[in-house]
C-alpha positions in Angstrom: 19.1 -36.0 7.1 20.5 -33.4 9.2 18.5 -31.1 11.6 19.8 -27.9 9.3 18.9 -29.7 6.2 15.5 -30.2 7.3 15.0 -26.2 8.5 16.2 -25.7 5.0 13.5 -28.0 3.6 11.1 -26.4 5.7 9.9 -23.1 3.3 9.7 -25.4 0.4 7.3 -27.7 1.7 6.2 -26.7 4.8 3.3 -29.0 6.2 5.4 -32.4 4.5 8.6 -31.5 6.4 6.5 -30.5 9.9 5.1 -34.0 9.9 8.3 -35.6 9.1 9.7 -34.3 11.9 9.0 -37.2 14.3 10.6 -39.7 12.0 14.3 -37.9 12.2 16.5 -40.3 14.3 16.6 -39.2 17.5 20.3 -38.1 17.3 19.7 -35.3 15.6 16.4 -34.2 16.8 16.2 -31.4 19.6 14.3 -32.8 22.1 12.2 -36.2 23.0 8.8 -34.8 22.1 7.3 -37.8 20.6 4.5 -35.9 18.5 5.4 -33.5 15.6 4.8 -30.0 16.1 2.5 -30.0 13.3 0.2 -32.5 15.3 0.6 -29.9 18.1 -0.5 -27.4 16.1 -3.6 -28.9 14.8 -4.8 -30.3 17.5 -4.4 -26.4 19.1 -6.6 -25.6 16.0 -9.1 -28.3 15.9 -10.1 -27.0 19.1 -11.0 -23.5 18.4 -14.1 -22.1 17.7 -15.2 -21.8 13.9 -15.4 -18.0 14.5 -11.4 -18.5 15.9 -10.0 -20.6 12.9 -11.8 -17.8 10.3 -9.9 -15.3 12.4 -6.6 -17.1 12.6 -6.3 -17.5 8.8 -6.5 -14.3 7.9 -4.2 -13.1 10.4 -1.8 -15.5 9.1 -2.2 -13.3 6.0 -1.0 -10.7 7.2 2.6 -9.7 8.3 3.8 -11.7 11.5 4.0 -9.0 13.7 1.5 -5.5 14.7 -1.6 -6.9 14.3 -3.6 -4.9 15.6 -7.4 -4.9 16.7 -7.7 -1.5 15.1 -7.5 -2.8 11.8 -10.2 -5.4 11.8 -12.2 -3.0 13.4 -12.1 -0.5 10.7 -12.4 -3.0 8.3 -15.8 -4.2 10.0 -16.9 -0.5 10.1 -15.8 0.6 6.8 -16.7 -2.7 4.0 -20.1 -1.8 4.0 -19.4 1.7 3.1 -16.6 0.8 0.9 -17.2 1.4 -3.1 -14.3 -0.4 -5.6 -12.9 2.6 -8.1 -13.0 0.0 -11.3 -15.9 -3.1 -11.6 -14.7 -6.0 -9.3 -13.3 -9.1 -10.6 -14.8 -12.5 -9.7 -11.9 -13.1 -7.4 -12.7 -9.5 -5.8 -16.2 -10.2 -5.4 -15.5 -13.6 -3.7 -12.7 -12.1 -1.2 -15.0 -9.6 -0.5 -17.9 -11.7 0.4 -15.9 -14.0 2.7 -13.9 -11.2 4.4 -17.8 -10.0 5.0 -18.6 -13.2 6.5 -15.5 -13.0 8.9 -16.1 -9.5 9.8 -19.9 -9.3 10.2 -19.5 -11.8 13.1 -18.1 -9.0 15.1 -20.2 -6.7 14.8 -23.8 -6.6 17.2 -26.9 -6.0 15.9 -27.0 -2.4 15.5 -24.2 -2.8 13.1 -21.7 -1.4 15.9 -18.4 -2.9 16.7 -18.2 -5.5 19.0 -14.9 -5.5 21.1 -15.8 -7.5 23.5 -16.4 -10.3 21.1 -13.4 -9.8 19.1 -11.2 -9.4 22.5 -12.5 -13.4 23.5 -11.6 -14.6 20.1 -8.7 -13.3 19.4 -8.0 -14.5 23.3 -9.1 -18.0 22.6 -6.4 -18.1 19.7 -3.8 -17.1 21.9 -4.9 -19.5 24.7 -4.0 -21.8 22.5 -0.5 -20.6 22.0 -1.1 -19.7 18.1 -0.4 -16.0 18.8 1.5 -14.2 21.5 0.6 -10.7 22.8 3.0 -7.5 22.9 1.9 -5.8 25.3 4.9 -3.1 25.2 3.1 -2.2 21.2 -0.6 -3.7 22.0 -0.6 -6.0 19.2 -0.4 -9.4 18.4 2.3 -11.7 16.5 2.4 -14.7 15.2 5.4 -17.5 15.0 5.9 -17.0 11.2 6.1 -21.0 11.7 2.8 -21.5 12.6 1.7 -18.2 9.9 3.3 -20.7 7.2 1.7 -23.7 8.7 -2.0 -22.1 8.9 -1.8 -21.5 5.1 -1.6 -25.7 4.7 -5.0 -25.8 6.5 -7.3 -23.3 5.1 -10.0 -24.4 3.2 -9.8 -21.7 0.8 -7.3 -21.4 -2.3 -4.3 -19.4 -2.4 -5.3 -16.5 -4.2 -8.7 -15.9 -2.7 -6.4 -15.8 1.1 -4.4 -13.3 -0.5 -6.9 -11.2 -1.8 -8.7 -11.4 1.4 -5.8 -9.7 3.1 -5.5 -7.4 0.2 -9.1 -6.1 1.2 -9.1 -6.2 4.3 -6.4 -3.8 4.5 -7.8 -1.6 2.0 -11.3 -1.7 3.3 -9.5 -0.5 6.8 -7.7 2.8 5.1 -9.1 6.0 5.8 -8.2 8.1 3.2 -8.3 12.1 5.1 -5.0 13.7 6.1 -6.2 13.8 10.2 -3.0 12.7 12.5 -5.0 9.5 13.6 -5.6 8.3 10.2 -1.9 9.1 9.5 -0.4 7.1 12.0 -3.1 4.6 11.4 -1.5 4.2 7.8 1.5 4.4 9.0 1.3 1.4 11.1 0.3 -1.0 8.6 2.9 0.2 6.8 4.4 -3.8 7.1 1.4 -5.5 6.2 1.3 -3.4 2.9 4.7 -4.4 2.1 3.7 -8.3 2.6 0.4 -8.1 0.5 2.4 -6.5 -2.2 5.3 -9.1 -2.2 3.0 -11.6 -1.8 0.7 -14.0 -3.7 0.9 -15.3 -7.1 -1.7 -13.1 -8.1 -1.1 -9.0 -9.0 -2.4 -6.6 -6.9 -6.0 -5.0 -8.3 -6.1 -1.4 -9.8 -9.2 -1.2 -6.8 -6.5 -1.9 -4.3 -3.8 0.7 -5.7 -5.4 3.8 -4.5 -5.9 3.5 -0.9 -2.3 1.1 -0.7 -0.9 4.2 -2.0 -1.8 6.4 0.7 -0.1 4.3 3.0 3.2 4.1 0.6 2.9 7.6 0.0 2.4 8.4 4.2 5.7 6.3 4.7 7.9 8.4 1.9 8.3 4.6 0.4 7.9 6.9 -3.3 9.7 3.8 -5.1 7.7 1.5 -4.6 4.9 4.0 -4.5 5.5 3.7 -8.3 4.6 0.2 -9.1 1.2 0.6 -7.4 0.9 4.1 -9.5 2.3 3.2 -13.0 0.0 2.5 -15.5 -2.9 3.2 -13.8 -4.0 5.8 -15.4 -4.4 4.1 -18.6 -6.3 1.7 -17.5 -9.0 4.5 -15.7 -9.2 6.2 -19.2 -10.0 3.3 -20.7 -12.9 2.2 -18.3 -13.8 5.5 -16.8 -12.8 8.2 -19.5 -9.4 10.9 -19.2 -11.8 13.5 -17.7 -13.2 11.2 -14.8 -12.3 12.6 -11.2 -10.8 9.0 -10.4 -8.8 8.9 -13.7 -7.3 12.9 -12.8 -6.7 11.7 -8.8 -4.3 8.6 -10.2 -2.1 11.1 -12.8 -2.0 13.7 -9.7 -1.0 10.6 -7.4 1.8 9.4 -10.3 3.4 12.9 -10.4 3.5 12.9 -6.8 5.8 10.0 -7.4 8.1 11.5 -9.6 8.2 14.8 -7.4 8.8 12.3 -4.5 11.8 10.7 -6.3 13.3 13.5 -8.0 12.2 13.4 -11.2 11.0 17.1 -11.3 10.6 17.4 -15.0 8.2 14.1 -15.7 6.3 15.7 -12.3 5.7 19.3 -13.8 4.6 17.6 -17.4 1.9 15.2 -15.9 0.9 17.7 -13.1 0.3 20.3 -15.5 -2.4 18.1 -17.8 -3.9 17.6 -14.7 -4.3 21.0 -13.7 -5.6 22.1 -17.4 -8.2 19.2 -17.4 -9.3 19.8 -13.3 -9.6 23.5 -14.4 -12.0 23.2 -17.4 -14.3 20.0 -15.5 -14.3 21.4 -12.2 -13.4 24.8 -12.5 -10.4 27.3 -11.2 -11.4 27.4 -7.2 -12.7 23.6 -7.0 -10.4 22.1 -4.0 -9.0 19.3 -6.2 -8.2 22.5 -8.5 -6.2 23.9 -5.8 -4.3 20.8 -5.0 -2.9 20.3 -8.1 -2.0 24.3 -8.7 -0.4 23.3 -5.1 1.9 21.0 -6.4 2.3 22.6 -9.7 4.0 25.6 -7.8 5.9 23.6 -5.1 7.4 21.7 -8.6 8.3 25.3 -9.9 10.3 25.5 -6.4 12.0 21.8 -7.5 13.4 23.2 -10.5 14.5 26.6 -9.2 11.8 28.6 -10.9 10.9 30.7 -7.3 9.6 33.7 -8.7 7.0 31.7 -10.9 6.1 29.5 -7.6 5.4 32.7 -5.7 3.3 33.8 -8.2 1.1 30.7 -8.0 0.7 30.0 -4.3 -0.1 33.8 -3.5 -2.6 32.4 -5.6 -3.7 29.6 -4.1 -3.9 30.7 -1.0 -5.8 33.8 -1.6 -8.6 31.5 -3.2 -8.1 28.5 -0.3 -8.8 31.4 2.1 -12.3 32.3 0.7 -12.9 29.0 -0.7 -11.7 26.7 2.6 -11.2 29.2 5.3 -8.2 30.4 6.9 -7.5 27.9 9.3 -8.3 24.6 7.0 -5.2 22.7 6.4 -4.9 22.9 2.7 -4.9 26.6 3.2 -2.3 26.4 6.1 -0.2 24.1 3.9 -0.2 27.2 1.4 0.9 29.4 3.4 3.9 27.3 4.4 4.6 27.0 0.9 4.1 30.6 0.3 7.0 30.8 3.2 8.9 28.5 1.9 9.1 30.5 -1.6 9.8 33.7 0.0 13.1 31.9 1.4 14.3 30.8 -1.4 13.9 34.1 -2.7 15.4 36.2 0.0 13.0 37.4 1.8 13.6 35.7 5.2 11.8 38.0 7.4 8.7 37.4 5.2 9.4 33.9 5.2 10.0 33.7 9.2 6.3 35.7 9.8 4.2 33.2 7.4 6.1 30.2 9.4 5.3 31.2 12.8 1.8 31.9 12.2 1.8 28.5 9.9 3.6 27.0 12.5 1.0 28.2 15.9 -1.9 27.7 13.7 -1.3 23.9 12.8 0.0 23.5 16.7 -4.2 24.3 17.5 -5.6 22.3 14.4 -3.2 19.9 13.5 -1.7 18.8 16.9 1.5 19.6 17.9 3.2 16.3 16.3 1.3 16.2 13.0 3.7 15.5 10.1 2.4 19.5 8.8 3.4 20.8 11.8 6.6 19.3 12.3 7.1 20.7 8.6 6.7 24.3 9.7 8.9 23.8 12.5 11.4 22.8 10.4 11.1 25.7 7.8 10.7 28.1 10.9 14.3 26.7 12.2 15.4 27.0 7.9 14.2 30.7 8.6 16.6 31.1 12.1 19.4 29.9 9.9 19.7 32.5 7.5 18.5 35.2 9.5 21.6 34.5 11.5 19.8 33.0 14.4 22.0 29.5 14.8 21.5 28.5 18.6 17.7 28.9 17.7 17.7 27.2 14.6 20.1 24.4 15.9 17.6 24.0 18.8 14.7 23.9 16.8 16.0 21.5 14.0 16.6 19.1 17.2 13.6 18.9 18.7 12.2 18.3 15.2 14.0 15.4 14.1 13.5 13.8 17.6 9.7 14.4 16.9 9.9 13.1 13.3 11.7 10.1 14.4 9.2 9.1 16.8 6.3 9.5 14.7 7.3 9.2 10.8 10.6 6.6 11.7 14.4 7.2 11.2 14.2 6.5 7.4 11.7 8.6 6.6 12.4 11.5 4.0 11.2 14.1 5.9 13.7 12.5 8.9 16.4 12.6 6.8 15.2 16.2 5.8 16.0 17.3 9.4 19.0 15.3 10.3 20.7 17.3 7.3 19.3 20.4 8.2 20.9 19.9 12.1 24.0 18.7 10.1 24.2 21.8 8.3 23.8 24.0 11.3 26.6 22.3 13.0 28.6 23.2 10.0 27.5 27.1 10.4 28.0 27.0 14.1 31.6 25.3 13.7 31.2 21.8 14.7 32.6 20.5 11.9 33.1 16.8 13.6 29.5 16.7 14.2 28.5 17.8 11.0 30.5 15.3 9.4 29.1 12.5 11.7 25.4 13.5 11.1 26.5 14.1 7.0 27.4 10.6 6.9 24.9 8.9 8.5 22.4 10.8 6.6 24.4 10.0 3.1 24.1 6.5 3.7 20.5 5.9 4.8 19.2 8.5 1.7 21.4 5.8 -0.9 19.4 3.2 0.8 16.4 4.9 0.8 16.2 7.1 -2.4 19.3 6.1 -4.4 22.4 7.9 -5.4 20.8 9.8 -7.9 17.8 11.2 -5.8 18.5 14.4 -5.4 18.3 15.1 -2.0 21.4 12.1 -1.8 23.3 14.7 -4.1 23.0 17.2 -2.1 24.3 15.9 1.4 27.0 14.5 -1.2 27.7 18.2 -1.6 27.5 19.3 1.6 30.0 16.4 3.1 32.3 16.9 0.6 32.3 20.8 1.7 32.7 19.5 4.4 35.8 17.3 4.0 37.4 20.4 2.9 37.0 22.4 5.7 38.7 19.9 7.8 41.6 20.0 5.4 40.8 16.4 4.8 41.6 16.5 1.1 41.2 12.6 0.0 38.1 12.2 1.5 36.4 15.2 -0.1 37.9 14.0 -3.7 36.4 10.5 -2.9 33.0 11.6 -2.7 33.3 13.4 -6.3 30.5 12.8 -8.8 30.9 13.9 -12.3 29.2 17.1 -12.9 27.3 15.8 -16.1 24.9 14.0 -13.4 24.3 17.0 -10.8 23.8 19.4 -14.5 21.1 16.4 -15.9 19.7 15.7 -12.0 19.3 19.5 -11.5 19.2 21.5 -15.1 21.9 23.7 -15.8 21.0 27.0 -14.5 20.0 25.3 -10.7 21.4 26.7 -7.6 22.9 23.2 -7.1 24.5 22.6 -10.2 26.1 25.8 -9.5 27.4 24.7 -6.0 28.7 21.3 -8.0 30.8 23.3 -10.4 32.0 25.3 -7.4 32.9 22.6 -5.1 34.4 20.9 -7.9 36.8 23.8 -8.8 37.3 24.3 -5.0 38.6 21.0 -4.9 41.0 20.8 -7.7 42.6 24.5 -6.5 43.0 22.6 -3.2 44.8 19.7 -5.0 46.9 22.1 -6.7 48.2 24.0 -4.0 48.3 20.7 -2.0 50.9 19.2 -4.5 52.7 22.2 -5.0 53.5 22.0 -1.1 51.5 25.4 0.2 49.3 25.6 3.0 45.9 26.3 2.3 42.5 26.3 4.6 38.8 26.7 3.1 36.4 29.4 4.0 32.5 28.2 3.7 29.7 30.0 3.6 25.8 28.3 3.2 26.2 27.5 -0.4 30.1 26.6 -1.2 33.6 26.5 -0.4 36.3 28.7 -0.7 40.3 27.2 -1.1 42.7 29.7 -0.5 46.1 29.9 1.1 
């Protein structure tokens, strides 16, 4: 046997082919280390504390790299307090009662955290060389070698492991909208993705919610879904259709399909949540509120501005008694509200709400909470089409550079500003740079959201324009989509199905007089292209 074929050999059966190691003939092995690493390994184990070895497998659990000391910590703190939405399963119960067991060791006897305990654990394991410390991102890793070799020594089955990661992640989520729990979610975001790719057994309905937040925190909307589909069902069944938990997983599925485009699936399920939230809770309940929210901002989806106006006037009349005028539900109207009065128009009115949203979230919010990097990206919006470019150009930069660094370069919202700086380019007459930042973001939004999201639609649109102005014909024509999927994307009578028909005719005229040997330029303005000679 080769050296490669036993790597290869290695994920299949992991703690057979670490032992064997020591019996390859020594012309193929690596070095002259006469035990296996696997004997290594365990004797590194066998001499750690109980405590350690507990701690050690359920790090292995989780994803190799970020673990941090903040999660275990919040897990201690928060799985007394934590309440399951659905009656546990056996398996539930039994994860939860060992992952108590791990956990309770660390905390002193006023029930308090005990970081200095944890600290000398967690240091014993690494003293050992079974994890290594990043100092530069103040977490831990672990070799994803000896991760896959800790599973062959665990005492415990496979499926109770993984459901001991499963709630010890979802025991640690705090579930408000502050920017430390954000980030906090945020930063797990790998360890969700593991727990959900992982184990033989599916992922509990008592799990979905609070995973959720952390998918939804990340813009991650498709796969988001599989934790939201179906749910609801199920919570009728046990709970009954008019039960607060039952209403929050519908809201949560139609903030998938807003989240992935699918505006017209959104506005059906939002709306049955709306009519039951207003008849059990009543009109100016908070949870009310929400949903009329995102009933309006689905209104803006589908072009229907006027009726969205309408409805967060409304709101945020009522959030303003009900919450106060400096609560962030309220101040998330009023960017709404803002945002509305854009589309229709009105961009002094628009620029006003946006700079008071805007100072207001910078004192409650924090200057880089994902709200408030929201308004300054509507406020910059506002600069564009008041004419305002060098403002707006300046503005839209500092806000992706501030969205990167908190949210990621992938994120939707990211993406959301590196098109908005590409289109300002395009107004202020860099054309190359538009292009460039175009492109990049048309390629991360197919990765990310699809070709038929709509937001990837769009920046199709917008590069194609483009492509035009810089009289680069073949390019533009590449990038055509037939106008059957913008008009079924969209609806007929949208302000982007309009600009596909446009661009589409602009483009063929351009072809025309191309072949027929005239010289022709393209004049653009914010929402099309004009071919002429």
């Amino acid at each position: 046997m080769s050296f490669a074929e036993y790597r290869s050999l290695l994920v299949r059966q992991k703690r057979r082919v670490l032992e064997a190691y020591s019996k390859l003939p020594q012309a193929v092995k690596v070095d002259d280390y006469g035990h296996t690493v696997y004997t290594a390994w365990l004797m590194c184990y066998e001499r750690l504390s109980s405590r350690a070895q507990e701690l050690l497998w359920l790090i292995a659990s989780l994803h190799h790299t970020g673990v941090t000391i903040d999660i275990f910590r919040r897990a201690a703190q928060g799985i007394n307090s934590y309440k399951s939405t659905l009656p546990t399963t056996t398996l539930e119960d039994s994860a939860l009662q060992q992952l108590q067991s791990v956990l309770f060791d660390f905390l002193d006897s006023n029930q308090s955290w005990d970081a200095m305990l944890f600290t000398e654990t967690i240091n014993e394991i690494s003293s050992h060389s079974l994890l290594e410390y990043d100092a530069m991102n103040q977490a831990y890793r672990i070799h994803v070698l000896v991760q896959n070799w800790v599973h062959t020594v665990v005492s415990h089955n496979v499926e109770l492991v993984a459901e001991c990661a499963r709630a010890l992640l979802t025991v640690s989520i705090p579930l408000d909208s502050s920017f430390e729990s954000i980030v906090y979610r945020m930063s797990i975001g790998p360890h969700v993705d593991k727990v959900l790719s992982e184990g033989s057994g599916a992922v509990g309905l008592n799990h979905a919610g609070p995973l959720f937040r952390v998918l939804r925190d990340m813009g991650q909307w498709v796969r988001a879904e599989l934790l939201t589909t179906g749910v609801q069902e199920t919570m009728k069944e046990v709970l009954g259709k008019d039960h607060p938990d039952t209403l929050l997983s519908m809201y949560n599925h139609a903030l998938v399909f807003s989240g992935l485009g699918r505006y017209e699936d959104a506005r059906t399920l939002q709306s049955q949540v709306l009519d039951t939230r207003k008849q059990v809770l009543g009109n100016s309940h908070p949870d009310t509120l929400l949903s009329m929210n995102n009933f309006a901002n689905i209104h803006s989806d589908l072009g229907q501005h006027e009726d969205a106006r309408a409805l967060h006037s409304t709101v945020l009349d009522t959030r303003k008694q009900v919450l106060g005028k400096d609560h962030p539900d309220t101040l998330r109207s009023l960017n709404n509200l803002a945002n509305t009065y854009e589309h229709l128009g009105r961009h002094e009115d628009a620029r006003a709400l946006h700079f008071e949203a805007l100072d207001t979230r910078k004192q409650v919010l924090g200057k880089d909470h994902p709200d408030t990097l929201r308004s300054m990206n509507n406020l910059a919006l506002t600069y564009s089409h008041l004419g305002r470019l060098e403002d707006a150009r300046a503005l839209h930069s500092e806000t992706l550079d501030a969205r990167k660094q908190v949210l990621g370069k992938d994120h939707p919202d990211t993406l959301r500003s590196m098109n908005n700086l590409a289109n300002t380019y395009e107004y202020l007459g860099r054309h190359e740079d538009a292009r460039a930042l175009h492109s990049e973001t048309l390629a991360t939004r197919k990765q990310v959201l699809g070709i038929d999201h709509p937001d990837t639609l769009k920046t199709v649109l917008r590069l194609s324009a483009i492509y035009l102005i810089m009289a680069q014909l073949e390019e533009a024509e590449n990038l055509q989509i037939s106008l059957d999927k913008y008009i079924r994307v969209f609806g007929e009578d949208n302000e982007w199905a309009d600009f596909a028909r446009r661009q589409l005719k602009n483009t063929q005229e351009c072809r025309k007089k191309y072949a027929s040997g005239l010289s022709w330029y393209v004049i653009s303005t914010s929402t099309s292209v004009y071919c002429t000679i």
